[in-house]
C-alpha positions as MATLAB code, in Angstrom:
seq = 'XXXXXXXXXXXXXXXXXXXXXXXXXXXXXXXXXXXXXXXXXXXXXXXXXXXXXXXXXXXXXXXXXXXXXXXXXXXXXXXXXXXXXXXXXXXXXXXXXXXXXXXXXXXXXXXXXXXXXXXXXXXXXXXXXXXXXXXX';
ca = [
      -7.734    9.911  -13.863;
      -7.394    6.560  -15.814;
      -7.973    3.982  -12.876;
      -7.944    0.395  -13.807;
      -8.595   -1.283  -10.917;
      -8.267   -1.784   -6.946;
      -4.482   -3.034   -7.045;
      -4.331   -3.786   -3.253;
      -5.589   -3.304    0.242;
      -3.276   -2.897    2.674;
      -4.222   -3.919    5.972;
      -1.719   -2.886    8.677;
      -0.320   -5.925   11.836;
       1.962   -6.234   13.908;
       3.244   -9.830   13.398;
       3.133  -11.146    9.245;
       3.732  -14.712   11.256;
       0.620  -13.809   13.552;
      -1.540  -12.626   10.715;
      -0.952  -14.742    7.641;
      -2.799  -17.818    9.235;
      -5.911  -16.303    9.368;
      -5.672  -15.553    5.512;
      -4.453  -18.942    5.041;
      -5.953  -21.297    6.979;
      -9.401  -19.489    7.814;
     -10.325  -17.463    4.537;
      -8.030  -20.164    2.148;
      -5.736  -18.027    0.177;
      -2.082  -18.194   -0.529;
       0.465  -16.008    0.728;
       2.423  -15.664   -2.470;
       5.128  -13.302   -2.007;
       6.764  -11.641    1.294;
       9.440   -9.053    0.971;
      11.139   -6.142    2.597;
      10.742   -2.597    1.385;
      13.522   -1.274    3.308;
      13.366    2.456    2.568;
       9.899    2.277    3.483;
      10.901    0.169    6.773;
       8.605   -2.602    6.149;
       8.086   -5.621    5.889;
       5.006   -7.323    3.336;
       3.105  -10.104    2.845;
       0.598  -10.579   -0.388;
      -2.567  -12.640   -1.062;
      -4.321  -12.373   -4.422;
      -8.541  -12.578   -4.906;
      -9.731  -12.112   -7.826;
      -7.470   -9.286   -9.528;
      -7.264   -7.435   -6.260;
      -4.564   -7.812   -3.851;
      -4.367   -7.850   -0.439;
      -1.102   -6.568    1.228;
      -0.263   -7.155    4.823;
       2.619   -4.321    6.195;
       4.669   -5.393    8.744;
       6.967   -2.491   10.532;
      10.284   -3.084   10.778;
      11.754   -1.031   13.627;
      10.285    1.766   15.967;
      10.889    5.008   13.010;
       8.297    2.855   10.451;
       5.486    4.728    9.306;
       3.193    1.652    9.971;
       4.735    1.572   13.668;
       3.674    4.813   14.290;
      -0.273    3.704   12.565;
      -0.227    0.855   14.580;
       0.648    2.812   18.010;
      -2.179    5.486   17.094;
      -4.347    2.985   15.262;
      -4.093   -0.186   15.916;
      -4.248   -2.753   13.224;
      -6.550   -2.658   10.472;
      -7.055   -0.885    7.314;
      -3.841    1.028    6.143;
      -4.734    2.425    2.292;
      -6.218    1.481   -0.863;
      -3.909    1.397   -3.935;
      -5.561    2.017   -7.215;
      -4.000    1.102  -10.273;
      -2.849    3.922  -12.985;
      -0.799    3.289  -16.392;
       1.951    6.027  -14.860;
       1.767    6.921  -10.955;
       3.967   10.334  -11.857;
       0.959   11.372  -14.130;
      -1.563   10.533  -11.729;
       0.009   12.578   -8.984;
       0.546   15.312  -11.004;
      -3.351   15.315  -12.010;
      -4.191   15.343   -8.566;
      -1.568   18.230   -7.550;
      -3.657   20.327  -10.614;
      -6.634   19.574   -9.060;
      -4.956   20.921   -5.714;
      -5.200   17.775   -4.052;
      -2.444   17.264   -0.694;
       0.041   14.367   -1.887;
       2.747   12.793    0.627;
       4.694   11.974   -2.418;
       5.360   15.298   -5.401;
       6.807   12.443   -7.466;
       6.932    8.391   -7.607;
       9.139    6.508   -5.930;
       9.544    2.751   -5.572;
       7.595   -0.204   -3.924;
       7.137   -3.466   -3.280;
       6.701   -5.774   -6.625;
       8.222   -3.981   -8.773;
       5.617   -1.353   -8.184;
       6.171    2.803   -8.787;
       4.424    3.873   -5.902;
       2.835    7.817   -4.338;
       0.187    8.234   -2.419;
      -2.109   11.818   -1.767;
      -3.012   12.493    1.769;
      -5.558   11.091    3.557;
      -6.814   14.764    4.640;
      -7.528   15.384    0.700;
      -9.256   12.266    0.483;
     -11.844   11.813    2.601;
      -9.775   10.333    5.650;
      -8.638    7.261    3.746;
      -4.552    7.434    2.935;
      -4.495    6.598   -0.882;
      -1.742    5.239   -3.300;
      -1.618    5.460   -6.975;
       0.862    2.586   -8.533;
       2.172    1.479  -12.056;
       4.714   -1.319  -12.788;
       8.156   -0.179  -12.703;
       9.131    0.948  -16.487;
      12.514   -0.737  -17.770;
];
């Protein structure tokens, strides 16, 4: 596995207008890009520090994944997203190396961003993504 770097942290809440003042006004960085994945049925909000991101997930109706986190989780730590010069080859390394995946191939993110993640009961208990920028 060619890993780069942490790409994000995605921290799950239940309000992006509740949440982003503490990032803002409290730890002092910038909220530089909100957006709606809408296949994914959420809503984001990103801060950078250092090369690492952090990524706030908003749900978007009752049927979001992150809904149904926050209901059996509360907020807090969602995944970690490592970086990978092609997501489809790191999944497929990891289904050789019989690893559970939620996603068999890549499929598309917020930022541009070809996203899959393996299952959190392969991985120690923490849900993981894999992501690459979106090839033209």
């Amino acid at each position: 596995m060619n890993i780069s770097h942490i790409e994000h942290i995605a921290i799950a809440v239940k309000s992006l207008e509740t949440a982003i003042p503490y990032y803002e006004n409290v730890l002092g960085l910038k909220c530089y890009n909100i957006e709606e994945v809408a296949d994914q049925k959420v809503k984001t909000a990103f801060f950078k520090v250092g090369q690492t991101k952090i990524e706030l997930l908003e749900p978007t109706c009752e049927e979001s994944t992150i809904a149904k986190f926050l209901e059996n989780k509360g907020e807090g730590l969602h995944h970690v997203a490592f970086a990978v010069p092609d997501t489809g080859e790191a999944l497929n390394e990891l289904a050789e190396k019989e690893i559970r995946l939620i996603d068999k191939a890549p499929r598309a993110g917020a930022e541009q961003l070809m996203i899959g993640f393996a299952h959190p009961k392969a991985t120690g208990g923490v849900l993981t993504e894999f992501c690459c920028p979106k090839k033209d």
